[in-house]
N, CA, C and O atoms as CSV, one atom per row, in Angstrom:
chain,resi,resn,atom,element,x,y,z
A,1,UNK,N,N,-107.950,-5.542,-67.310
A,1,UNK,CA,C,-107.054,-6.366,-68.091
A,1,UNK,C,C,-107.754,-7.683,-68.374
A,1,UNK,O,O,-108.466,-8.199,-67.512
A,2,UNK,N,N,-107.558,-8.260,-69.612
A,2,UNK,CA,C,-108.083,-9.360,-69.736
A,2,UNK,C,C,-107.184,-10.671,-69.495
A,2,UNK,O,O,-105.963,-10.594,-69.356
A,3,UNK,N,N,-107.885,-11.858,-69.459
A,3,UNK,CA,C,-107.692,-13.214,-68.871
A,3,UNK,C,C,-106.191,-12.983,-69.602
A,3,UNK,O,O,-105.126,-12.887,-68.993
A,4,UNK,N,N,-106.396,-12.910,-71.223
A,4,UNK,CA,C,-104.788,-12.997,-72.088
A,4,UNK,C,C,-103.974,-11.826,-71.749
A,4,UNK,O,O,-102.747,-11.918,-71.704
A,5,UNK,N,N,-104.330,-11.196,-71.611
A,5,UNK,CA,C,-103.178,-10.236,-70.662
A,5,UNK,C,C,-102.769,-10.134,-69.249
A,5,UNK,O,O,-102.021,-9.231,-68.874
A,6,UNK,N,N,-103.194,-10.951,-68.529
A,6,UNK,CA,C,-103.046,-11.234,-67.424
A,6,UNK,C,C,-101.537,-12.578,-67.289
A,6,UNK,O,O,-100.450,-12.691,-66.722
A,7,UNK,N,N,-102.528,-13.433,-68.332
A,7,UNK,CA,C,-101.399,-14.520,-68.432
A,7,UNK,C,C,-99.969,-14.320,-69.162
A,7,UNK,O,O,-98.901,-14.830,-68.826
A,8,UNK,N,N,-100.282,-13.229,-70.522
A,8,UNK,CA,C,-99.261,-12.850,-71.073
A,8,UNK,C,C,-98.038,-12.102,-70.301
A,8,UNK,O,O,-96.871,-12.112,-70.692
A,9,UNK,N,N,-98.599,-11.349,-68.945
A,9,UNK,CA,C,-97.825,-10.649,-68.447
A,9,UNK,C,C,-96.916,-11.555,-67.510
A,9,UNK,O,O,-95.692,-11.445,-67.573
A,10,UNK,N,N,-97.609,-12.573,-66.522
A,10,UNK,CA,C,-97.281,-13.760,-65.552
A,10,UNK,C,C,-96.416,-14.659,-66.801
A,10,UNK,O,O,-95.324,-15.071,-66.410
A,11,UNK,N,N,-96.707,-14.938,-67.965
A,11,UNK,CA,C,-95.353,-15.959,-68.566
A,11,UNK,C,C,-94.771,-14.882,-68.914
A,11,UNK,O,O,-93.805,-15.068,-68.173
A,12,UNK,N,N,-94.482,-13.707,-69.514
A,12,UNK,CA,C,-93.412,-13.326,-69.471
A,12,UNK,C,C,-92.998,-12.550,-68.566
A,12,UNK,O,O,-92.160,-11.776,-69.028
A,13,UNK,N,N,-93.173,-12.413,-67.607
A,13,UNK,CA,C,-93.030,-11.630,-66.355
A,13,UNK,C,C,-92.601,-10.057,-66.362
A,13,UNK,O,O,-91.619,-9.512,-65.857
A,14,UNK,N,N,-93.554,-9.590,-67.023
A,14,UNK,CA,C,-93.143,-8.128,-67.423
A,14,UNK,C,C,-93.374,-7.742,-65.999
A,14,UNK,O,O,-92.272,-7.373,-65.590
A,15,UNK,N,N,-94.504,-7.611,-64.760
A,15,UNK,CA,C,-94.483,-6.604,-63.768
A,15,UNK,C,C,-93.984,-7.626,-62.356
A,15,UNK,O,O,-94.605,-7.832,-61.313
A,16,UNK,N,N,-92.771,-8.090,-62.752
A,16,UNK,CA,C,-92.611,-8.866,-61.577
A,16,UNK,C,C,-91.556,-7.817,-60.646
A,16,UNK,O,O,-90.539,-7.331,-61.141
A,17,UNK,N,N,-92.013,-7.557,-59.152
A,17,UNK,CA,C,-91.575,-6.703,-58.236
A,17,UNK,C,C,-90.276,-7.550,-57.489
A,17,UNK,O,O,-89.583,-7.095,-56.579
A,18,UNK,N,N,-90.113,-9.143,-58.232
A,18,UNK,CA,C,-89.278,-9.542,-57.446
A,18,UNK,C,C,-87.411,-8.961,-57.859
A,18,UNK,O,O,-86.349,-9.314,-57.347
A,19,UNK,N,N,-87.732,-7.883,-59.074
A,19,UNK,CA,C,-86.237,-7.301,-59.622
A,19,UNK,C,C,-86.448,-5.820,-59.059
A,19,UNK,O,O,-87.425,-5.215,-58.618
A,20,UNK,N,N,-84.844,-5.437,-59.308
A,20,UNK,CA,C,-84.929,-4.203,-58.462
A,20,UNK,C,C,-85.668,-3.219,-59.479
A,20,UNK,O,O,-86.207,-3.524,-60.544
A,21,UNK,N,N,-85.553,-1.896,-58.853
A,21,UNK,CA,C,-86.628,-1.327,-59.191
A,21,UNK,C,C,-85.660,-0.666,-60.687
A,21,UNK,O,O,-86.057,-0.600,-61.851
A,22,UNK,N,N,-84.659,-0.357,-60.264
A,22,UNK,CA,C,-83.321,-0.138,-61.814
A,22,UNK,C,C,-83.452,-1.465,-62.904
A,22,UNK,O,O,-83.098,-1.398,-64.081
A,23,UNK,N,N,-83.858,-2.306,-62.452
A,23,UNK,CA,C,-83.618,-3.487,-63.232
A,23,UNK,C,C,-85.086,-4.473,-63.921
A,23,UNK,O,O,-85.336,-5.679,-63.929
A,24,UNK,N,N,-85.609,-3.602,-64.293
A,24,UNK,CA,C,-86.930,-4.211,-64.763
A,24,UNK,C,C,-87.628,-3.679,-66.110
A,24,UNK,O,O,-87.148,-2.765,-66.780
A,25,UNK,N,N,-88.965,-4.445,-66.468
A,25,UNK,CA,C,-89.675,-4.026,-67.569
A,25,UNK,C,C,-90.384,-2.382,-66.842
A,25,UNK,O,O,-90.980,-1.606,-67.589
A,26,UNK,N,N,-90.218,-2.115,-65.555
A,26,UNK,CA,C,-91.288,-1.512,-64.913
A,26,UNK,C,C,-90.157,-0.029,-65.563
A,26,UNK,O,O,-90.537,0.828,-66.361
A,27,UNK,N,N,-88.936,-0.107,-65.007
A,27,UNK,CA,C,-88.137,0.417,-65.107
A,27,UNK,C,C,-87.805,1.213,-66.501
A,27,UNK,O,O,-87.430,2.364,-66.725
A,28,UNK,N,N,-88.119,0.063,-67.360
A,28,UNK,CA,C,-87.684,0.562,-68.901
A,28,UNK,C,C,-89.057,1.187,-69.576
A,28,UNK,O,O,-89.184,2.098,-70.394
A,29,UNK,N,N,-89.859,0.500,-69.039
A,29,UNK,CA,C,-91.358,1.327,-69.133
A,29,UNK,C,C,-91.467,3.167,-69.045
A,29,UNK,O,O,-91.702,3.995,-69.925
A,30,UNK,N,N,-91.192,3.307,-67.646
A,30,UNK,CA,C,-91.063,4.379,-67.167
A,30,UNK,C,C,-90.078,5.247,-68.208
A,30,UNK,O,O,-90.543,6.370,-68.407
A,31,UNK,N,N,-89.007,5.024,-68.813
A,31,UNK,CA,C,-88.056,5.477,-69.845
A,31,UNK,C,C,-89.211,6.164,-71.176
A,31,UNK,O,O,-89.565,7.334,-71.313
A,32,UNK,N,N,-89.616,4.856,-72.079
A,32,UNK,CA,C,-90.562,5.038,-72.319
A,32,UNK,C,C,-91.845,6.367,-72.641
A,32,UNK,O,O,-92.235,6.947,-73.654
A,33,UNK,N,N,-92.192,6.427,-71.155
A,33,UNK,CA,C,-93.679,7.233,-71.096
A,33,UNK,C,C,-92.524,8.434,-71.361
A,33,UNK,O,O,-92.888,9.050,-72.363
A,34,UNK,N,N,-91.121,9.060,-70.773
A,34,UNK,CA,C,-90.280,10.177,-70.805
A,34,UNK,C,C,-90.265,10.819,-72.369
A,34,UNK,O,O,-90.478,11.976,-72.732
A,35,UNK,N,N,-89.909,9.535,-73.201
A,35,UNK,CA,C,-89.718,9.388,-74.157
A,35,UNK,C,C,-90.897,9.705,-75.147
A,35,UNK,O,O,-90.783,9.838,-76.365
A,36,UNK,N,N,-92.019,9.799,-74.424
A,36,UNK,CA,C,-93.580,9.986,-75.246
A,36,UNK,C,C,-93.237,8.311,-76.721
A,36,UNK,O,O,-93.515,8.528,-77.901
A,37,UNK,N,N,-92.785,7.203,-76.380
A,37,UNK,CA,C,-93.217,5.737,-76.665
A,37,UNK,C,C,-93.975,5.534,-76.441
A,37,UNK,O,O,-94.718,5.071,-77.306
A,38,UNK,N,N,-94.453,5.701,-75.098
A,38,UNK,CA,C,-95.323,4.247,-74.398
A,38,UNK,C,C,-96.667,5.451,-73.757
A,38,UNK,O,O,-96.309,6.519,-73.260
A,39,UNK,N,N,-97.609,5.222,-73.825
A,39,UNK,CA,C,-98.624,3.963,-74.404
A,39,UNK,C,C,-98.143,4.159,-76.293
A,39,UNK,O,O,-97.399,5.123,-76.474
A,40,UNK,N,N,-98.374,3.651,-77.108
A,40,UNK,CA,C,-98.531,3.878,-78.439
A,40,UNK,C,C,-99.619,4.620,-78.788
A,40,UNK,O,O,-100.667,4.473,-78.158
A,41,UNK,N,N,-99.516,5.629,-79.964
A,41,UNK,CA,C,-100.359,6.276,-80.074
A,41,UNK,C,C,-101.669,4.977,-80.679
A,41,UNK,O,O,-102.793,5.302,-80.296
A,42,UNK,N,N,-101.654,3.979,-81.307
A,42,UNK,CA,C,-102.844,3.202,-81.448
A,42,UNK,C,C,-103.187,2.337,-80.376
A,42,UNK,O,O,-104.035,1.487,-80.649
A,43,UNK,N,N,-102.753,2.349,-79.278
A,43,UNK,CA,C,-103.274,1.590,-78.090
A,43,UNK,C,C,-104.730,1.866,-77.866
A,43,UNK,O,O,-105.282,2.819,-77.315
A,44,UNK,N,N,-105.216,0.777,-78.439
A,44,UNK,CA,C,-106.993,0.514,-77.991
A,44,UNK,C,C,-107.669,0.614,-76.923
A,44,UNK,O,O,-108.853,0.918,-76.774
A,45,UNK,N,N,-106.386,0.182,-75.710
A,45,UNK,CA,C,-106.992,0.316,-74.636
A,45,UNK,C,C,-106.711,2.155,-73.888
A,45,UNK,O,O,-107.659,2.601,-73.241
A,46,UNK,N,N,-105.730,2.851,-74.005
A,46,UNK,CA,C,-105.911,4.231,-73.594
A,46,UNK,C,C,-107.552,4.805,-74.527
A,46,UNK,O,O,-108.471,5.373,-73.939
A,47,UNK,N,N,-107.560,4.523,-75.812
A,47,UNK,CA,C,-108.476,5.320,-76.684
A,47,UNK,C,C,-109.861,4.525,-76.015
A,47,UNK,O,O,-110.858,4.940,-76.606
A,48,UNK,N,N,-110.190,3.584,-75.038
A,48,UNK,CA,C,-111.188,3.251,-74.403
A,48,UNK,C,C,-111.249,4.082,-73.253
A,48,UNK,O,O,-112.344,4.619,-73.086
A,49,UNK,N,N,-110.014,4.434,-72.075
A,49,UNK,CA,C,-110.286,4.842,-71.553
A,49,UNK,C,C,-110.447,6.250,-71.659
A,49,UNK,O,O,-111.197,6.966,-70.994
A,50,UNK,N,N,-109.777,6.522,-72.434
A,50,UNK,CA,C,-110.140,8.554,-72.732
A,50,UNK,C,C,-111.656,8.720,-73.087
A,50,UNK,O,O,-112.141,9.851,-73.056
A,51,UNK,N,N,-112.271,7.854,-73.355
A,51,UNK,CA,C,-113.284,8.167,-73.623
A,51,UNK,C,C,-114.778,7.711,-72.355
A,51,UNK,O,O,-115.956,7.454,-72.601
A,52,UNK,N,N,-114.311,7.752,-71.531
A,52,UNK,CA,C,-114.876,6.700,-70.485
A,52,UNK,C,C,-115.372,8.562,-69.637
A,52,UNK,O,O,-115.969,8.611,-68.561
């Protein structure tokens, strides 16, 4: 992860463990991947690692 995604995540507090585990970005994430949303199919960073 880079420096701006590091910070982007800490100000908006997408992976903060201090909410329950029903009650979070982590949470709605997980919905998401069910959903075949998440990653996006143009996410730069999966198409780096598939290729690794």
């Amino acid at each position: 992860m880079t420096p701006v995604g590091r910070s982007t995540c800490k100000r908006l507090d997408l992976n903060d463990e201090r909410y329950p585990e029903n009650d979070s970005i982590r949470s709605a994430r997980g919905f998401w991947v069910k959903a075949g949303l998440h990653p996006p199919d143009e996410d730069p960073r999966q198409a780096t690692e598939e290729n690794l």
